[in-house]
N, C-alpha and C positions, 0 to 999 in steps of 0.2 A: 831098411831090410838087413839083414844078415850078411847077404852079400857085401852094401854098403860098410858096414862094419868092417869086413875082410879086407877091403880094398882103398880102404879111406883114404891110407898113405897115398893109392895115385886119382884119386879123386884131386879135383880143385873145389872152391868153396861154391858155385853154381853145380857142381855135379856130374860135370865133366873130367873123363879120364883125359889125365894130363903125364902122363907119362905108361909105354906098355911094360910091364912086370919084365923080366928076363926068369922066371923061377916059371915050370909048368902049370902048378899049381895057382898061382894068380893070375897067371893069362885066360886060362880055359875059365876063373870068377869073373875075369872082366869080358870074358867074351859073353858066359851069361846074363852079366851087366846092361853090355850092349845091346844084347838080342830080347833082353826085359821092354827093351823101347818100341817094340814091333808089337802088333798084332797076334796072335796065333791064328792062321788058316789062314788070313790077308794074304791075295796075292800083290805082289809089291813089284812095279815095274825099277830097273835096274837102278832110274833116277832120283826114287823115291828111294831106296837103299841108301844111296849115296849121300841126299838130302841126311838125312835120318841120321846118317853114322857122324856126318859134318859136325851137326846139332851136337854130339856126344861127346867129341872129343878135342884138342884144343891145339892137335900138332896135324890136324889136315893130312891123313895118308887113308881117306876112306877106301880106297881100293885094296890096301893091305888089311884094313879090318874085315872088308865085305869076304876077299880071298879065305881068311880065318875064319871067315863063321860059314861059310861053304865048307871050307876042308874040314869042319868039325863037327860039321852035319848039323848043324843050327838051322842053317834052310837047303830047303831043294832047289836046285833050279831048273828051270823049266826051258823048253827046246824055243821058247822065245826070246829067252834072257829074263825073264823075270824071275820071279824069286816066291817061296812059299816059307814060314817058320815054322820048321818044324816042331814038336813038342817036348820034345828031349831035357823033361823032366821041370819045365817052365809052368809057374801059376796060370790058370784062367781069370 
């Protein structure tokens, strides 16, 4: 995808981000990235977040990623703890 292209440099060759960008611009592709691996409308309990983001990436700080893609409105989360993906401009 396009994104992949953007973001290649912190790709590893399985597809996992391996390093987080410090420029805003590649953080918020690779947040896209991330959230490309979800569902849209799926409600996703906290664990399955976690799971998911592990799968992703290759330096193990799924809580700092799940944090970013909350604060960036990637998903909602719901007064359980779970989590929904928002659509914020993501393919079906």
């Amino acid at each position: 995808t396009n994104i992949c292209l953007t973001i290649e440099n912190f790709l590893d060759s399985e597809g996992k981000l391996k390093a987080y960008p410090s420029k805003r611009k590649f953080k918020i592709l690779s947040l896209f990235y991330l959230a490309s691996k979800f569902e849209k409308g799926k409600i996703y309990a906290e664990k399955e977040v976690n799971r998911i983001l592990l799968n992703w990436q290759t330096f193990n700080d799924w809580a700092m990623f799940r944090r970013e893609l909350y604060d960036n409105y990637f998903f909602e989360r719901k007064s359980d703890g779970s989590a929904s993906l928002e659509s914020f401009g993501l393919q079906d």
